[in-house]
N, C-alpha and C positions, 0 to 999 in steps of 0.2 A: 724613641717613642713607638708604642705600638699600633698597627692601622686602626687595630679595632677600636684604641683609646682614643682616636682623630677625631676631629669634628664631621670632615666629611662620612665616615660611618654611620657616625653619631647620627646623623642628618637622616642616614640611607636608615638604617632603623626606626629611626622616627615614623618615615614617610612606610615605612612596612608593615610597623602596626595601624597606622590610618588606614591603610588598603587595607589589613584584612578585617578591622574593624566597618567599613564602607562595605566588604564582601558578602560578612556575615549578615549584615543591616539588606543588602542586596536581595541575599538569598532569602532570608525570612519572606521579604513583600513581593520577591517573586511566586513564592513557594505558596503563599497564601492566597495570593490574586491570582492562579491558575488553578488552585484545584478547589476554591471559590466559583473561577468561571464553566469546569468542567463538574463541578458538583450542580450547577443550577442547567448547565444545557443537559445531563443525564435526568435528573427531578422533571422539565418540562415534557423530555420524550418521554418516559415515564406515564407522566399524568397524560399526555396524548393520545397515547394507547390502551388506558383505561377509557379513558372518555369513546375511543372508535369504539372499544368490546362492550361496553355498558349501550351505544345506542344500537349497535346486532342484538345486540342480547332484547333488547324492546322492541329493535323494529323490524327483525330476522328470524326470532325466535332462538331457544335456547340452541337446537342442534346446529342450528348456523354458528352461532356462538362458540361452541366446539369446537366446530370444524376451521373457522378463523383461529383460535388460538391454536390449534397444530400445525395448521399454516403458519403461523408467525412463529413459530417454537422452533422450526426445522427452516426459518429462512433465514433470521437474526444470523450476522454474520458473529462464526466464534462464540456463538451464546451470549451476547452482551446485553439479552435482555430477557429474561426466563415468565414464564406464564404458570399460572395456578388455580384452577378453575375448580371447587371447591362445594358441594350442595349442604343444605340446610344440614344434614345427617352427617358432615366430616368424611364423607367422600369422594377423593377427587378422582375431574369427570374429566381433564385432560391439562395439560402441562407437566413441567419438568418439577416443579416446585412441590413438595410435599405436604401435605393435608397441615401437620402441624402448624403451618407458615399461614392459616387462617386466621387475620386478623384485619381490622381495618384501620384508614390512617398510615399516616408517615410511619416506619420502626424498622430496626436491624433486624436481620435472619443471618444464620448461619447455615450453608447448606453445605455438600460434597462437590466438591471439583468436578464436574463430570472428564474434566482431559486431564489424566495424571500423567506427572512428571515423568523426566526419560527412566531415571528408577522406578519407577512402576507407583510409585507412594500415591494415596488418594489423601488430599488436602482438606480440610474446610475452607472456604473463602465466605467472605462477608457482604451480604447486597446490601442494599437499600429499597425499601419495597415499599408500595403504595397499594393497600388495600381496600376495596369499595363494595359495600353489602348491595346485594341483587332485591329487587322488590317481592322476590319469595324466598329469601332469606339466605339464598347461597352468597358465597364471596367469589368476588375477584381479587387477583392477589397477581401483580405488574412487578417485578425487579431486578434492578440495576448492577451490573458486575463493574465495581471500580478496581479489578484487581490494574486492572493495565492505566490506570490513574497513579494507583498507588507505585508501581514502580516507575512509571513515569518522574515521580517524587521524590523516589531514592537514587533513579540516575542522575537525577538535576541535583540534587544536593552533591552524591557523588563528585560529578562533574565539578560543580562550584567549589568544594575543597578541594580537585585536586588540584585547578588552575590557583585557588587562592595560593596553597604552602608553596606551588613551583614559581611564582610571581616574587613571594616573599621570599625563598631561597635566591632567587636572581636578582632583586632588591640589597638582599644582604651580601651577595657576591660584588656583584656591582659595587656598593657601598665599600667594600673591600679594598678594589683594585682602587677607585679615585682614591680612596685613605691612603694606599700604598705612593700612587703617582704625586697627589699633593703633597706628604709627608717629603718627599725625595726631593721635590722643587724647593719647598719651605726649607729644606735642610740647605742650599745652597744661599738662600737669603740669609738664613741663620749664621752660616760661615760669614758673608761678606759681612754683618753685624759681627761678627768678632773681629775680623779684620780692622772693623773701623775703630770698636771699640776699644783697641792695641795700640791706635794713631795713626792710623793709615789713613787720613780723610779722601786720598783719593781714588778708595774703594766705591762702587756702586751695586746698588742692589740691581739681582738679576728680574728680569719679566717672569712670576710665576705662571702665565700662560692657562691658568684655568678659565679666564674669563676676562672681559674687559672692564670690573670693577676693580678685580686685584693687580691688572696690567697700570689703572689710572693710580690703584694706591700707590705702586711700587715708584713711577714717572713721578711723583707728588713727594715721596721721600729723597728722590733722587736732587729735587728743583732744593728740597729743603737742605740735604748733604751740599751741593754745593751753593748754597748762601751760606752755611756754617765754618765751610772752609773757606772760602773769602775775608769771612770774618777774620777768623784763626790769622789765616794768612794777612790782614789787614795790620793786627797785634802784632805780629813776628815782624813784620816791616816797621812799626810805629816804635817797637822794640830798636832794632837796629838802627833806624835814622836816627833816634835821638841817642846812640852811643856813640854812631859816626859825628852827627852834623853838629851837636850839642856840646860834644868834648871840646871843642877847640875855646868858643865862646865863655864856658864855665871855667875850661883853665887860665883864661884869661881875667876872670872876675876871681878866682882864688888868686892869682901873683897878684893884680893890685889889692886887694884886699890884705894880704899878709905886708906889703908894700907898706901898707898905708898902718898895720899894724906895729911891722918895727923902725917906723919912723912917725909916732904921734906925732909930733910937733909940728912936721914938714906936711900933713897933711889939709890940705886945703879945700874949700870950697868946691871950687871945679873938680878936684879929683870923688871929692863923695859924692857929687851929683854923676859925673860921671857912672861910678861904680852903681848906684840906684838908677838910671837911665839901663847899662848894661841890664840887671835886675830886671827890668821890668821889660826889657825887649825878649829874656828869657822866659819871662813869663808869659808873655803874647806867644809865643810858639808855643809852649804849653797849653793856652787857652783855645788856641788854632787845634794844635791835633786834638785835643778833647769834641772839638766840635765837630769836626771831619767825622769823626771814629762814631761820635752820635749819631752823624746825617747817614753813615754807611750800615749801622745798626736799624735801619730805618723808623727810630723812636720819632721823630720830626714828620712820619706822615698825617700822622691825626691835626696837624695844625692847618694841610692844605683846604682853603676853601675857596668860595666862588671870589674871585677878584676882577677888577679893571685894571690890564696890562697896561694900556694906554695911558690913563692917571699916573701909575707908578710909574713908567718910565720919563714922561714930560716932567714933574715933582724931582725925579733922580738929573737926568740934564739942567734943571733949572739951578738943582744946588753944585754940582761938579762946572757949569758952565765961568763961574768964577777962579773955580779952582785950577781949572785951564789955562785961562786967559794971565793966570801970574806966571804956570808954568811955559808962558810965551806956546800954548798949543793953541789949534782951532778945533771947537766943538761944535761938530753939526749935526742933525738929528733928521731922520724921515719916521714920523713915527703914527700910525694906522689911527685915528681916533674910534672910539667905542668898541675896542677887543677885549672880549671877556674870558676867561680860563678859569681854570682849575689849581690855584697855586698858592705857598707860604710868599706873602710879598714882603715880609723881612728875609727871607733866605733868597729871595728872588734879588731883590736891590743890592744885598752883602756881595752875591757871584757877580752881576753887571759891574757892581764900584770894583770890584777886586779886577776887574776885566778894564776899564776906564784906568785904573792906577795902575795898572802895568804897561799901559800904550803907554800915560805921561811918562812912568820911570825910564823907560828902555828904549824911549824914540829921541830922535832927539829935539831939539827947538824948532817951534816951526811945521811939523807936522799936522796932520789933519785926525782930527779923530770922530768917528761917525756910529752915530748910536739907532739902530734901526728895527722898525717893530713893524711886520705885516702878515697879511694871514696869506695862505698859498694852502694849494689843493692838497698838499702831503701833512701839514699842519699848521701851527702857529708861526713863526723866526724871530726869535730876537738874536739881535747882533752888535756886537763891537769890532769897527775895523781901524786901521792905521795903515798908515803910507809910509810907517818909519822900514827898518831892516828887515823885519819880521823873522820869524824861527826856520830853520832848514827842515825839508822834508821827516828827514832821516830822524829828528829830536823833534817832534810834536809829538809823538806817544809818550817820551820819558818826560814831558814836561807836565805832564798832569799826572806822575805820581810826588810822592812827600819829597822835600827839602831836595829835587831834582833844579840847578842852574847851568844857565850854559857856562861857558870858558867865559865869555867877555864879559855874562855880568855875576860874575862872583865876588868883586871889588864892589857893587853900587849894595845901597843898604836892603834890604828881605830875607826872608828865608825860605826861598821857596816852596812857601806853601799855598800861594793865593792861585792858583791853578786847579792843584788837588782837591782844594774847599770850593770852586766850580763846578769839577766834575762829581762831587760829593751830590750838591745840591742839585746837579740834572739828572744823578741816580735816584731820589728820592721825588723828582717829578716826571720820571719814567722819559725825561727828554732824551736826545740826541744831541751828545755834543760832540761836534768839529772843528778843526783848525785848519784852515786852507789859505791860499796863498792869493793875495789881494791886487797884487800886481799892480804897484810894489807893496809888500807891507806885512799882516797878518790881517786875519778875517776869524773868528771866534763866532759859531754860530750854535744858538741855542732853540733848538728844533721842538716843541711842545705836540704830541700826538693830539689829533681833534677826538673829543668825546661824546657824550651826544648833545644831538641841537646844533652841531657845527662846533663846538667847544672844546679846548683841551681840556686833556682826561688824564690825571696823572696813573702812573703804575702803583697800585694799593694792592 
């Protein structure tokens, strides 16, 4: 693409015909308002100096009269102001100004240059003259040389075109080079935009560096590329776990089923319910990553609203507190009264129960299990701990991706995915979640950022 075809050009032309259009607009209301103000200060000395020779002339007498205008004829610096002293008979009695030039009132005359040019040429130039009849009939005749006005006029205009076109040439130069420098940058973004668009999601666009709106667009594409890829990457895992983790289970529900198929007769009660049990335990992992892949797509934010932490979790203990006490656990609770947040308290209660059924499944008899809600200066906490084994340093990361189990409980019944549908749910309320070690046991802590008023704020 060409600089000139860029927007930043585009721009610089724009703003170059505004300036000279502003120039021209400039020059007119200078040009008018100056020789406006030097046309009325010439007109008052003018009529000034009629007024002094009209009151000699009445209260001097005429040869005083005279002799004033040759005085002022030969003092006038440069002739800028010519004298014409005129009798009833169109003789004149002293000035430079020729008998013709008798007339009264405001009016043009044309006379001769008296200083001709360095070629020797004798000019007309143009006064402005103020003429006033005497009480015996002769004229005065007073006028103005605006030649040094008028060029005044045509250097100021001069002047002002030539700064306007070399403004506007440097406008458009200018205009040029950014079209060149931007183009160059934008070409590099446009590369990693093909790179990406190839499948490389782990391309980033560079900083175009003109300014700090296209540095925050490019940082704002960059936030949105990697939640894209996350994504991707989420499906290519969701992909894989269910061809890895999925195989074993389904080949096992096609052999009984063909089982059950070439032996009607033999097949029983127990074994169909079975095979439908099987069925439907594959179908909850199906239902599970559906919903993960939802909470990571973050479609589930628009549900979070103003909620009572404290309700939900005393109402969640009340109901699990049964279901403890058959699995010979102890459930105890510390839990804050009147904490209010920002959250889905269906997705909230789902990750805590998924957090409480895996202390019962994986501790063993006997154990304590401790459900805790309070507020602290860095946020909100809720927490599930356990005194059973708890998980090793080393496997708390891989335990909150999909169908991740340890060694020893790969035999007991889940599919590990009630960890990942945890961490799902604390991406979509911008929490912090940690797994630390409780000594003895596991510690699952679910950290809510305060938002305003003191209140968790999820991440939208």
């Amino acid at each position: 693409m060409s600089p000139l075809r860029s927007g930043a050009f585009r721009f610089s032309l724009l703003m170059a015909t505004v300036f000279a259009i502003g120039t021209v607009a400039l020059l007119v209301v200078v040009d008018r308002t100056v020789y406006r103000y030097a046309t009325e200060v010439a007109d008052d000395s003018v009529a000034a100096e009629v007024a002094i020779l009209v009151d000699e002339d009445r209260d001097a007498g005429r040869t005083q009269a005279i002799e004033s205008v040759v005085r002022r004829e030969n003092a006038v610096r440069e002739h800028d102001l010519r004298y014409g002293l005129i009798d009833r008979s169109g003789h004149l009695l002293a000035g430079s100004l020729p008998a013709s030039t008798a007339a009264t009132g405001w009016h043009q005359i044309f006379v001769k240059n008296s200083n001709p040019d360095r070629a020797g040429t004798v000019e007309a130039v143009q006064l402005r003259a103020l003429g006033v009849k005497l009480p015996d009939g002769a004229i005065l005749v007073v006028a103005s040389d605006n030649s040094d006005l008028d060029e005044l006029r045509q250097r100021l205009r001069g002047s002002s075109v030539l700064f306007g076109v070399g403004i506007i040439l440097l406008a458009l130069v200018g205009g040029f080079a950014i079209g060149t420098v931007f183009l160059r940058r934008l070409g590099r973004v446009n590369q990693s935009v093909e790179h990406i668009m190839q499948g490389n999601w782990t391309e980033r666009l560079p900083a175009i560096g003109m300014s700090l709106e296209f540095d925050h667009l490019s940082a704002n594409l960059n936030r949105m590329l990697e939640r894209i890829e996350a994504l991707l990457e989420g499906m290519r895992q969701i992909s894989t776990d269910i061809a890895h983790d999925l195989r074993t289970p389904l080949t096992r529900l096609r052999h009984r089923l063909e089982t059950l198929k070439d032996n009607p007769d033999e097949a029983t009660e127990t074994q169909i319910d079975a095979a439908i049990a099987q069925t439907d335990e594959i179908l909850g992992v199906f239902r599970t990553l559906l919903r993960i892949s939802s909470l990571e797509a973050g479609s589930a934010r628009s549900r979070v609203v103003e909620a009572n932490l404290s309700d939900c979790l005393l109402h969640l203990v009340d109901i699990y507190r049964p279901v403890t006490d058959d699995a010979r656990h102890i459930l105890v609770s510390a839990i804050e009264p009147g904490i209010h947040g920002r959250a889905d308290p269906e997705m909230l209660v789902q990750a805590l129960t998924n957090l409480i059924e895996n202390a019962i499944f994986h501790t063993p008899a006997g154990c304590q299990i401790a459900v805790t809600l309070q507020r602290r200066d860095d946020g909100i906490v809720l927490s599930v701990a356990d005194n059973g084994p708890g998980i090793p340093e080393a496997a708390r990361e891989h335990v909150l991706k999909r169908f991740y189990r340890l060694d020893d409980s790969r035999g007991a019944p889940g599919s590990g995915l009630g960890l990942a549908l945890v961490a799902a749910v604390a991406s979509v309320h911008g929490a912090t979640l940690r797994l630390t070690d409780n000594y003895p046991g596991l510690r699952v802590e679910f950290r809510l950022p305060h938002g305003e008023n003191g209140r968790a704020q999820p991440y939208i």
